[in-house]
C-alpha positions as CSV (number, residue, x, y, z in Angstrom):
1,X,133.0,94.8,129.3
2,X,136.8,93.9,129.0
3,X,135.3,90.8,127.7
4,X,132.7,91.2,125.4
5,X,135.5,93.6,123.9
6,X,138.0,90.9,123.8
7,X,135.6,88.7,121.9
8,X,135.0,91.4,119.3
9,X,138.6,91.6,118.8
10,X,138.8,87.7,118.2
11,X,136.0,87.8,115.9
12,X,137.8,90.0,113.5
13,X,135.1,93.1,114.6
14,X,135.9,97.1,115.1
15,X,133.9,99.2,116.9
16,X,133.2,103.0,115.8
17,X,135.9,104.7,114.4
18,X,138.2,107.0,117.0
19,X,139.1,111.0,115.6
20,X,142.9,111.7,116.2
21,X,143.2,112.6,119.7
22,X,141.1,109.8,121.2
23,X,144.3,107.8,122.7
24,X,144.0,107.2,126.3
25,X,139.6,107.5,126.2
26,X,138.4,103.9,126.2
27,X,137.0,102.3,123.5
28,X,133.2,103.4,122.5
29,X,130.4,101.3,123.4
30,X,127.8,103.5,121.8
31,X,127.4,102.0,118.2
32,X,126.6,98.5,117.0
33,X,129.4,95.8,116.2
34,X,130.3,95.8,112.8
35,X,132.3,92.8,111.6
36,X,135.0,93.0,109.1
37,X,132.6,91.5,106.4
38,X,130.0,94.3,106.7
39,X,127.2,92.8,108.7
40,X,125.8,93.3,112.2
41,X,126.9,91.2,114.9
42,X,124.0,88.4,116.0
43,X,122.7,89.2,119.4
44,X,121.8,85.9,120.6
45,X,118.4,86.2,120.5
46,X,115.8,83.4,119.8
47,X,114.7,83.4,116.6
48,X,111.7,85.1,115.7
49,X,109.0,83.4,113.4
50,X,108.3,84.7,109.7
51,X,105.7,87.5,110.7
52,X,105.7,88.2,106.7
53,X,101.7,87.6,105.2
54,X,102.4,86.1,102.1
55,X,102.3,87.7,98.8
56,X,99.6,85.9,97.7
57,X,96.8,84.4,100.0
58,X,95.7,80.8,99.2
59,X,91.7,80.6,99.3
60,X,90.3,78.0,101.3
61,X,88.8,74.9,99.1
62,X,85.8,72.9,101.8
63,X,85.1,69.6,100.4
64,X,81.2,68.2,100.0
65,X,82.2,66.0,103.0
66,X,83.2,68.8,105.1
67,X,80.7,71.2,104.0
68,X,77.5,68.0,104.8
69,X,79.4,67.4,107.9
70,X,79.1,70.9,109.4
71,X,75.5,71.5,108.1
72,X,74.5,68.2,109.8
73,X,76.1,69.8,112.8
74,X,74.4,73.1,113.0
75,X,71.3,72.0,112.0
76,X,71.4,69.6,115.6
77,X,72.8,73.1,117.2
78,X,70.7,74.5,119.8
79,X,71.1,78.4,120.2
80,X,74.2,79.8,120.6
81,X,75.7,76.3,119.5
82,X,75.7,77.4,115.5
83,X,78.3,80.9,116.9
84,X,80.9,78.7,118.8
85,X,80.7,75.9,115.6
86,X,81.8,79.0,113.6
87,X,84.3,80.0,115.8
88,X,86.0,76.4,116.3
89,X,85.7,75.7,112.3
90,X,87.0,79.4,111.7
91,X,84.2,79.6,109.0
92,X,81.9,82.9,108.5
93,X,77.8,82.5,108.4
94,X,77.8,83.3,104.6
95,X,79.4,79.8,104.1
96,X,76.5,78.3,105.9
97,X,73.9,80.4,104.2
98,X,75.7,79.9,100.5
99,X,76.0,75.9,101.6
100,X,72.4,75.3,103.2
101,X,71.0,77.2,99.5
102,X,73.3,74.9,97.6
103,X,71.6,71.7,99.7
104,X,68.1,73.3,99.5
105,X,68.7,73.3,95.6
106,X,70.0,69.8,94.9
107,X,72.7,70.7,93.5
108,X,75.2,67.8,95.0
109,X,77.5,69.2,92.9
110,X,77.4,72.2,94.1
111,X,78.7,71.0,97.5
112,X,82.0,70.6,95.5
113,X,84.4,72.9,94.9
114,X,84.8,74.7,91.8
115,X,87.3,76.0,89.5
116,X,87.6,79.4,89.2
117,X,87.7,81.7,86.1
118,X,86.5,81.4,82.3
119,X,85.0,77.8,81.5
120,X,87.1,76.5,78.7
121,X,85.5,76.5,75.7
122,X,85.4,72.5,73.6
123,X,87.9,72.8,70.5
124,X,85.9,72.3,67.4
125,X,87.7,68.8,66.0
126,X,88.7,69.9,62.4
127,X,90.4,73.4,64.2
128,X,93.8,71.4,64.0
129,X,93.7,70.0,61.5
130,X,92.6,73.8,60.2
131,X,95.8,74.9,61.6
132,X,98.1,72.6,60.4
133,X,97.1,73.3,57.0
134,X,97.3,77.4,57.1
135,X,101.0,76.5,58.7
136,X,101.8,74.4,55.4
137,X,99.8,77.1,53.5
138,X,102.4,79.8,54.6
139,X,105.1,77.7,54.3
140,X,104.4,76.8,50.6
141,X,104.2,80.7,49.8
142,X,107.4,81.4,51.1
143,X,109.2,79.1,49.5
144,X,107.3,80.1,46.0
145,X,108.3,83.8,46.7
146,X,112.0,82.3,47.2
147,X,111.5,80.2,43.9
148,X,110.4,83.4,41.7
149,X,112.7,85.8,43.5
150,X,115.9,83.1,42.3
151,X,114.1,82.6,38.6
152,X,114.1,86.7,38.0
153,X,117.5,86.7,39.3
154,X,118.6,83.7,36.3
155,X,116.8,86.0,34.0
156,X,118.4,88.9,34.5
157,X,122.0,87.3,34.3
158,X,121.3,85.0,31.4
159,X,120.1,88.6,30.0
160,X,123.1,90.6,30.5
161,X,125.7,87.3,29.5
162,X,123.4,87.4,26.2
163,X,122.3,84.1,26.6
164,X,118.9,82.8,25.6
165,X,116.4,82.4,27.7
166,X,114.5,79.4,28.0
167,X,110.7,79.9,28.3
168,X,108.4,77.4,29.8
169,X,104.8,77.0,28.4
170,X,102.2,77.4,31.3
171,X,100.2,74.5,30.0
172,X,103.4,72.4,30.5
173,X,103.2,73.3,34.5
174,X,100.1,72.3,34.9
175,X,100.3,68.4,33.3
């Protein structure tokens, strides 16, 4: 005990706190170590492996290899074979079932995995070319919004200066 105390002492540790009178008791065993920096002592222990499952599980993707190889093999199974196949593989009997209807179908394809989710949908060719122009479009507004907003402001000051105001023919614009 004298040295594990000793230790603790080295290691810059304290061990629960003593009330006033407490001079000639020994010091406390009862309590966990707590080091100067706040954290509990290591006890020396092995350590343990991550028991955490993680946040999100990762599905299982069988090539057509795999999946041909394992019908092959249960369809040479005698009974009882096709249960301890399953149990080495770690595969369920719906895979089997899903698999041999896939094979019964010809659908080689179908042996292969396949991605999950919506099926994307073929861009129409012109659609950029659609949105590059409504982007240029918008952008040729604003600026002719800016253009007439600084023209009525010229106006108005050539109006209160008294200075004429030149006006522009609209057929002049347009040649």
């Amino acid at each position: 005990m004298g040295r594990f105390l000793n230790t603790v002492r080295e290691l810059g540790m304290t061990g629960p706190p003593r009330s006033g009178g407490e001079r000639s008791e020994p010091e406390r065993s009862g309590g966990p170590v707590i080091p100067a920096g706040g954290g509990i002592v290591p006890d020396h222990r092995p350590p343990v492996a991550n028991a955490e499952v993680p946040a999100k599980p990762v599905r299982r993707r069988f090539t057509a290899e795999y999946k041909r190889r394992i019908l092959r093999e249960t369809d040479e199974c005698g009974p009882g074979g096709i249960a301890a196949l399953l149990r080495r593989e770690g595969l369920y009997s719906s895979h089997l079932i899903t698999w041999r209807r896939q094979r019964n179908a010809g659908e080689i394809a179908g042996l292969e995995p396949r991605k999950r989710g919506r099926k994307a949908v073929p861009r129409n060719p012109l659609a950029g070319e659609n949105e590059r122009l409504q982007r240029e479009n918008t952008r040729l507004q604003k600026r002719l919004r800016q253009a007439e907003i600084i023209i009525d402001v010229q106006k108005k000051l050539c109006e209160m200066l008294g200075l004429p105001v030149a006006t522009t023919d609209s057929s002049e614009d347009i040649e």
